[in-house]
C-alpha positions in Angstrom: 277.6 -89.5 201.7 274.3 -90.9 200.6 272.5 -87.5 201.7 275.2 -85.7 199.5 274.4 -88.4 195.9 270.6 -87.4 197.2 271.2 -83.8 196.6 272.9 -84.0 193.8 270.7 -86.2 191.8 267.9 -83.5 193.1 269.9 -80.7 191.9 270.1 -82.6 188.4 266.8 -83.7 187.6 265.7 -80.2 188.7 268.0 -79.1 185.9 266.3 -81.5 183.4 263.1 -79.6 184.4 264.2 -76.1 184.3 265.5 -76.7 180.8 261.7 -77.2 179.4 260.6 -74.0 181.5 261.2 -70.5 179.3 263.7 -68.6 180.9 261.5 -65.1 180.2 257.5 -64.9 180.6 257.3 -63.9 176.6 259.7 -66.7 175.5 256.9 -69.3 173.3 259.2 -72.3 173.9 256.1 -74.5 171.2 257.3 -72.3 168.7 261.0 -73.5 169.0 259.5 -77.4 168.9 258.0 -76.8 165.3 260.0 -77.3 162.9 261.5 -74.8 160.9 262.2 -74.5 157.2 266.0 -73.4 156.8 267.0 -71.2 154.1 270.7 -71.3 152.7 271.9 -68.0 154.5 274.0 -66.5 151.4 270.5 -66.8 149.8 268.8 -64.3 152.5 270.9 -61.6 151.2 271.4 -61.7 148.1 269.8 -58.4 146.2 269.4 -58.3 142.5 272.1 -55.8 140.7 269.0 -52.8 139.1 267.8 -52.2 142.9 271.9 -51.4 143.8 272.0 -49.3 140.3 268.7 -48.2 141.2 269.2 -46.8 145.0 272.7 -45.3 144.0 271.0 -43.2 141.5 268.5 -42.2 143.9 271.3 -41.5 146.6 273.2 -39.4 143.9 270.2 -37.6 142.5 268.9 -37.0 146.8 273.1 -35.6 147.7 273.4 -32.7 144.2 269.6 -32.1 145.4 270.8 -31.2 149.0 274.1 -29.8 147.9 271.9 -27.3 145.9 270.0 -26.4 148.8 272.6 -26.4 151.1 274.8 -23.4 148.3 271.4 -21.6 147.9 271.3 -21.7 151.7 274.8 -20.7 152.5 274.8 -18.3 150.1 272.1 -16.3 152.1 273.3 -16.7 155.3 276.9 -15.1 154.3 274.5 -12.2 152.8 272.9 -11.7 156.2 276.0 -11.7 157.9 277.6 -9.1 155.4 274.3 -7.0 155.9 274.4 -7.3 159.6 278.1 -6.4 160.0 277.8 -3.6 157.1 275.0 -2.0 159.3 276.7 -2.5 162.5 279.9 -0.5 160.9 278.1 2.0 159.8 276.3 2.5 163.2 279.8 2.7 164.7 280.7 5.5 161.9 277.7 7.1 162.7 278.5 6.9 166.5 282.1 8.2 166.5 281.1 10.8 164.3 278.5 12.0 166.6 281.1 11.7 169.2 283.7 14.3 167.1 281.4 17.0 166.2 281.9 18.7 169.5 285.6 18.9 168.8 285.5 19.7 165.5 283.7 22.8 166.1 286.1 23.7 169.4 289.2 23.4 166.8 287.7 26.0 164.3 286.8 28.5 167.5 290.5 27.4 169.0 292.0 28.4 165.4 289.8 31.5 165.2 290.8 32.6 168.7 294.6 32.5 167.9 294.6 34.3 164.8 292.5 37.0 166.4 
């Protein structure tokens, strides 16, 4: 029993020392010794009324700049994509028409054949 109180009282005191020792390398445990002014913490926030007016008008101004940008922007892409598709119809009308001729001219020698 006394060997058990030995460890114990071992295990305590090195407790007591671990508690001075940083737990991390970068931990500057004289720092935490000084002492410290404390600020009231409702003061570290508080932010004077003009810089809210002051950013919102800033925000507002920065969004109707980008929403100007973003219709000028939009508004050319939906003309590239009408242009593209406009040009790809028309190669497809250009393609099937190619494709027809042939016929075309067998129905007029077909129709010329059978009145003849």
């Amino acid at each position: 029993s006394s060997s058990l109180g030995d460890n114990r009282s071992k295990h305590e005191s090195d407790e007591q020392n671990q508690g001075d020792i940083p737990t991390f390398i970068t931990e500057d445990v004289s720092a935490t010794n000084e002492t410290t002014v404390s600020i009231p913490f409702c003061q570290l926030f508080r932010i004077p009324s003009n810089l809210v007016e002051s950013i919102m008008f800033i925000l507002c101004r920065a969004f109707l700049d980008c929403y100007d940008h973003w219709e000028e922007e939009a508004t050319r892409r939906a003309d590239a994509v009408m242009y593209s598709k406009h040009y790809e119809l028309d190669q497809e009308m250009d393609l099937q028409i190619h494709l027809h001729e042939p016929r075309h001219a067998r129905i007029e020698s077909d129709v010329y054949h059978v009145r003849t």
